[in-house]
Steps between C-alpha positions, in 0.01 A plus 500: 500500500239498818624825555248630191271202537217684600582739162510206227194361676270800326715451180269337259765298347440281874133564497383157674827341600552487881797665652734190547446362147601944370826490679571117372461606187674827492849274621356221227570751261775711654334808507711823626428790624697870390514869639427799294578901562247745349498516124731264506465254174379118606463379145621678189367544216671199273551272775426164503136436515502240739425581860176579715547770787274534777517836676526423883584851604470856359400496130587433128416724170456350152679750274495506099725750355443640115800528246466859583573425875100581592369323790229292561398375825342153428375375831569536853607155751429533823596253795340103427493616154655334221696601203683361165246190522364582186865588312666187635189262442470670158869275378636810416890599467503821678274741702338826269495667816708677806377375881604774718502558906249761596648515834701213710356234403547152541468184243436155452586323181452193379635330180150441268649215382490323886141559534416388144705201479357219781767422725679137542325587854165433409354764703105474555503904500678542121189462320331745691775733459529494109054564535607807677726655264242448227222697699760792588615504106095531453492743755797780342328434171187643611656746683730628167181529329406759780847703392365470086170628625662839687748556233278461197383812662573804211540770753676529894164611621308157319780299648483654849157498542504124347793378788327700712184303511680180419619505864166601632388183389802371637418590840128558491556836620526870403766494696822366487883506503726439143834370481644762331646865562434696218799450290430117538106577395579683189764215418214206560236759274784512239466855523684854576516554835413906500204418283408203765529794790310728297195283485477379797512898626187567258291179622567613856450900406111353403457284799477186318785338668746623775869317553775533759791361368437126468154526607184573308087535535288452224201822615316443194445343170843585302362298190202743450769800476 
């Protein structure tokens, strides 16, 4: 485990725990760590809800899939980042979602129930750990609210513009880089991904916004348009 050590220390879930008591408690509770290939499935959809992955390396998509087979890009998980807290803390019997591999990617997990259950060893750091989790669970919620307020959107251009300034705010810039290609963008807007291109052409055709791929600059006030 010291070889990600400097990793899990930005992961929230060890926000104030020195290093020595993070890699005690990852063998306290048996933590492993697992490989991934590109689009390669970590957790399927029907799975047991019951672990929490930490992305060490590469990067992990949050995927809901229709009965029609329509995707929906729920979140992006980059490196430090958690993910399934919320399912697995939740009691449920099985994860709604898919958790794939964006690229090679790398992942910690960690059975819920060893965190939330205090060990026979007593450890000073448990507490702590279980204070964590509820401030990350916090954290996604407000952050899922973010997702309702883009796709409440009624049209791709409201819901562009809307993500558009979202990360702005994010960033406190005009400028800044997405996650997504454009396939992935029009999955996350819940939207057609010709109409997404079209848009995006027109709001760059009036020199409100330009964008390069993954990268974007607000020029002007897209709200007043």
């Amino acid at each position: 485990m010291k070889n990600y050590i400097e990793i899990l220390k930005k992961c929230p879930l060890f926000d104030n725990i020195i290093e020595n008591d993070i890699i005690t408690m990852l063998h306290c509770i048996d933590a492993k760590v697992a490989s991934f290939h590109k689009k390669e499935i970590i957790i399927a959809e029907g799975e047991p809800a019951k672990y929490i992955g930490i992305v060490l390396s590469g990067a992990v998509q949050i995927v809901q899939i229709d009965y029609f087979g329509n995707r929906s890009i729920v979140t992006d998980i980059k490196p430090s980042e958690l993910f399934g807290e919320s399912f697995a803390c939740a009691g449920i019997k099985s994860i709604p979602v898919d958790v794939v591999a964006s690229t090679t990617t790398e992942v910690l997990f960690i059975d819920c129930l060893r965190i939330l259950q205090l060990c026979s060893n007593t450890c000073t750091f448990h507490r702590h750990i279980i204070y964590n989790i509820m401030k990350v669970v916090a954290v996604k919620n407000i952050m899922f609210h973010q997702k309702i307020e883009v796709t409440s959107k009624r049209s791709t251009k409201e819901k562009l513009i809307t993500y558009l300034l979202l990360q702005a705010k994010k960033y406190n810039s005009n400028s800044f880089e997405i996650p997504y290609n454009r396939q992935e963008l029009a999955d996350y807007l819940e939207v057609d991904r010709s109409g997404l291109s079209v848009e995006i052409r027109k709001l760059c055709h009036i020199g409100l916004i330009e964008a390069n791929k993954k990268n974007f600059k607000i020029l002007k006030n897209i709200n007043e348009k």
